[in-house]
N, C-alpha and C positions, 0 to 999 in steps of 0.2 A: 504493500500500500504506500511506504514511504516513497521508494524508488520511483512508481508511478506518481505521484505526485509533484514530485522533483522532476520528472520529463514535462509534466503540463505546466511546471510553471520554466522552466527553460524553452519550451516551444512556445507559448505566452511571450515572453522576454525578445524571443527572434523575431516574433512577429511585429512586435512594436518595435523594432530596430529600424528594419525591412523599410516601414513606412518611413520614419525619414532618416534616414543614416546621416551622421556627421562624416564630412569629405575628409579623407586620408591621400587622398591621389591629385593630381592635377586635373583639374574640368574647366573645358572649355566650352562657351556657349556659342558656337559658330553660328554663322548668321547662312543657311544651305537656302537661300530662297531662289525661284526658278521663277525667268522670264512669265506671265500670263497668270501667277498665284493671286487669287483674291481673299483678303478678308474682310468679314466685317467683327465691330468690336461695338458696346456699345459704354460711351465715355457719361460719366457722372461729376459735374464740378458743381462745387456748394461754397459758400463765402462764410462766418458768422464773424459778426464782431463786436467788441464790447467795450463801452465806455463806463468808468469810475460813473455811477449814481442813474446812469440812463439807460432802457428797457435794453436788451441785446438784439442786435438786427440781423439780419441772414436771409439768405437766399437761396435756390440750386434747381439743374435742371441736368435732363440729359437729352444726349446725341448717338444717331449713329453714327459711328466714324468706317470709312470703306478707303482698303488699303490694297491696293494692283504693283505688282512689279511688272514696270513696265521696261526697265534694261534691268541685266543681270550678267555682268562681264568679271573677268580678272579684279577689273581696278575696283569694283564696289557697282551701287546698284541706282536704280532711278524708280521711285516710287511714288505713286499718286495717290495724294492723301485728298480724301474730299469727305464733308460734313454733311450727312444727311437733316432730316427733322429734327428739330430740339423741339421737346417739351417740360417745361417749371416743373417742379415740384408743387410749388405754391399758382393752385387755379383761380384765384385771385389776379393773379398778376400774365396768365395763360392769352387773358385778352387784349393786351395792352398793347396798340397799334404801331405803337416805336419798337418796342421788341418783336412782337414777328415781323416786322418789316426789315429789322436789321438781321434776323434770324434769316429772313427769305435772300440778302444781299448774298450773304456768305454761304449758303446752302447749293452745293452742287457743282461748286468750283473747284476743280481739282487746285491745289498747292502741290508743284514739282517738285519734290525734295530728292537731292543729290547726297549720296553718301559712299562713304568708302567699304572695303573689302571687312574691315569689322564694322560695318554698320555706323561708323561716326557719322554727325550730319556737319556737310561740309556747306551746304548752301540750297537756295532757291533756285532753280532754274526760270520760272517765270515772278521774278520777285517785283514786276513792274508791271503787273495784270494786278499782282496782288496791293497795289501801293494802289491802284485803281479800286480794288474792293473796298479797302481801307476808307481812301477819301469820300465815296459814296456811302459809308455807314456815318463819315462826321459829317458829312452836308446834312443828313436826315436828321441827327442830334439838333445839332443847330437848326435846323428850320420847327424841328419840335418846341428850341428855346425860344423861337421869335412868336410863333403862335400861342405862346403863353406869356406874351408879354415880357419875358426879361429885359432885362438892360441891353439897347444894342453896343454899347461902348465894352459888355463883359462878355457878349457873343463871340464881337470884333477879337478881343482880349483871347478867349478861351480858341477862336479859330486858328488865330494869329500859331499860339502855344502848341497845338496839336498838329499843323501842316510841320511844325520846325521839326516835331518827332515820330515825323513819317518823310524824311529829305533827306535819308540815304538809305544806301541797299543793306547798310548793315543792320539799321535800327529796323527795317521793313525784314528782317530777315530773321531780330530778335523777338520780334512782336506777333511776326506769323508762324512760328514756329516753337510756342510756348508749350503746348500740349505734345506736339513729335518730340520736343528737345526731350523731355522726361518718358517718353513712352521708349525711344531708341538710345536711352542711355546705357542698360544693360548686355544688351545683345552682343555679343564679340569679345566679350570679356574672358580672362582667361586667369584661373585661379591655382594657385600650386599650390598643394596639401592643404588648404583651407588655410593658408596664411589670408589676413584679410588686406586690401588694397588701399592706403591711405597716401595722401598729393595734398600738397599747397594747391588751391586753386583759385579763383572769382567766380561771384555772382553779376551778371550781364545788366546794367546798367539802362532799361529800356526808355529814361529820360536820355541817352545821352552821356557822355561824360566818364568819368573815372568807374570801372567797376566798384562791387564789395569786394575786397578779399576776407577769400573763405578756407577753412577744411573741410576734406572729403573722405571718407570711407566705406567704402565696401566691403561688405563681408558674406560671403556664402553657408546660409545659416546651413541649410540640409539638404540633398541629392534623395531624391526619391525613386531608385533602379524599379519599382515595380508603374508606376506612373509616368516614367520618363522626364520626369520635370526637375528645376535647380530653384532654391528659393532663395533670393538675394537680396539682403538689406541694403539700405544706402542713412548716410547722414552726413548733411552740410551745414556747418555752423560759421555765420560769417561774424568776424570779429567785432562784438560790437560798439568799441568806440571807431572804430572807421565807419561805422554803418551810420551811429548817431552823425558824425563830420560829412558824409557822401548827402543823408538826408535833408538835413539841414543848408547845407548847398544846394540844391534844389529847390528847397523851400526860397528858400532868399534871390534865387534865381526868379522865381515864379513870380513872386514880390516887387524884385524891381522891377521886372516889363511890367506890370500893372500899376507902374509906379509911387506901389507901398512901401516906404520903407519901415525896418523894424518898429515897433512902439519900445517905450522904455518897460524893460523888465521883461521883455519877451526872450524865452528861449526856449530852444530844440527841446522837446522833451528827451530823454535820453532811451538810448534801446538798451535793450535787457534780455531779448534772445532776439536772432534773426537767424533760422535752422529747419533745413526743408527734408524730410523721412520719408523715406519710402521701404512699399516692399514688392519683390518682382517676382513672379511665379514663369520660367520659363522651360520652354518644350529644349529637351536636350538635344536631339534628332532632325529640329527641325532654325532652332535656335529663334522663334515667333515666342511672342511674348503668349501668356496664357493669362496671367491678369497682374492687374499690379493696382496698390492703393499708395498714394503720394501726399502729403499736408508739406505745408508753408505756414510758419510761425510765425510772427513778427509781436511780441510783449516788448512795450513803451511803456514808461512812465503814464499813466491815466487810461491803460485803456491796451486792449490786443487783438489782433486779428489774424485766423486758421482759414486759410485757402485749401481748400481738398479735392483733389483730379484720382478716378480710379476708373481702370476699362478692365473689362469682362468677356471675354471672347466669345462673339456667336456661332453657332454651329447649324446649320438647316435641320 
């Protein structure tokens, strides 16, 4: 009786191994995608935020997102990323004529994204159709502002401020490529004995201007051999008195072209995280992502705000 009991709890013990085994080996998450492959995924982003004494505000909605390889060579791949239907979370806000109208702008445009043999993304191919979708979702903002009366002098102001960060291919390239940039971060990655992957690096600066610098690490939590999947965390924490200083510059930038300057006693409030977490569930065999859940942190002085992007793989 003993003996058999000591087998079912050792065969117990395998089986929970089985399911996610910690990596001893080298794994590599090769990116094998073939000319003509489609997917679709369906993307979830939610906002909440919270001010010191005031109610917490939040939002979210989701998309499908439809992924084609359209090259697939030696040097890396060419892939068309396009945004099906979004729908709110909150149907309240389901009807609101400026949002599906900017939802219908961006809906069914492919974005060319160009990447190399590990799946890095190295650029836009049509980043100047897309600097066209862009400018057509801020005209509709703006004509929303005028129809309600705003100030035209803070229209003028706020039009002025948004063409200047949409006037090069870099910033058009950082801004349409927010959701691929963390969706294709994983892929190509290649991990030895589960040592985990850490780099000095920046956070992309989508006003413009000096990056955040940041740390990064990787770490391949578990290899699941019966599922064929690799589960990999990520976390970037960007320093944050350069973050409060980058901020803050910004602010003050914003200020002067509206020609505010500081009031007496005004200051940056200071950051106190700035750290974006993800986690990546990917096909080993195939090196596609299978899902993944991502948040952006940002806790200030008075107040914090959680950005959350997660896709889910569809399957017919």
């Amino acid at each position: 009786m003993k003996a058999r009991f000591c087998l079912v709890v050792l065969l117990l013990c395998a089986a929970i191994a089985s399911a996610g085994e910690s990596p001893t080996q080298t794994v590599r998450l090769t990116p094998r995608w073939k000319k003509g492959e489609k997917l679709r995924y369906e993307m979830h982003k939610s906002r909440q935020r919270l001010e010191d004494g005031k109610k917490p505000l939040g939002y979210g909605g989701r998309t499908d997102v439809d992924i084609e390889v359209l090259e697939a060579r030696a040097g890396g791949f060419l892939i068309a990323w396009t945004y099906g239907e979004s729908q709110l979370d909150d149907s309240r806000l389901a009807g609101e004529p400026m949002l599906r109208a900017i939802a219908d702008i961006v809906k069914g445009r492919p974005i060319l994204l160009e990447l190399d043999a590990d799946a890095s993304l190295m650029g836009v191919r049509n980043w100047q159709e897309l600097r066209s979708t862009f400018m057509q979702a801020l005209e509709l903002v703006l004509s929303e502002m005028a129809k309600a009366k705003e100030d035209p002098a803070t229209i003028a102001l706020l039009r002025t401020q948004l063409r200047s960060m949409l006037s090069t291919k870099q910033q058009i390239e950082i801004l349409g490529t927010m959701e691929a940039g963390i969706f294709f971060l994983v892929p190509g990655m290649e991990f030895e004995g589960g040592e985990p992957i850490e780099v000095e690096t920046e956070i992309a600066n989508p006003f413009g201007g000096s990056p955040f610098p940041a740390t990064e690490r990787f770490e391949l939590e578990t290899v699941d051999a019966k599922r064929g999947v690799a589960k990999v965390k990520r976390v970037r924490t960007a320093e944050p008195e350069a973050a409060t200083r980058r901020l803050g510059k910004i602010v003050e930038d914003m200020a002067g072209k509206a020609g505010k300057g500081p009031r007496p006693g005004d200051k940056m409030p200071k950051v106190l995280l700035f750290e974006d977490a993800g986690e990546f569930v990917v096909n080993l065999s195939t090196g596609w992502i299978e899902s993944l859940k991502h948040t952006r942190t940002v806790k200030m002085e008075g107040g914090s705000q959680v950005d959350l992007i997660s896709f889910t793989r569809k399957r017919p």
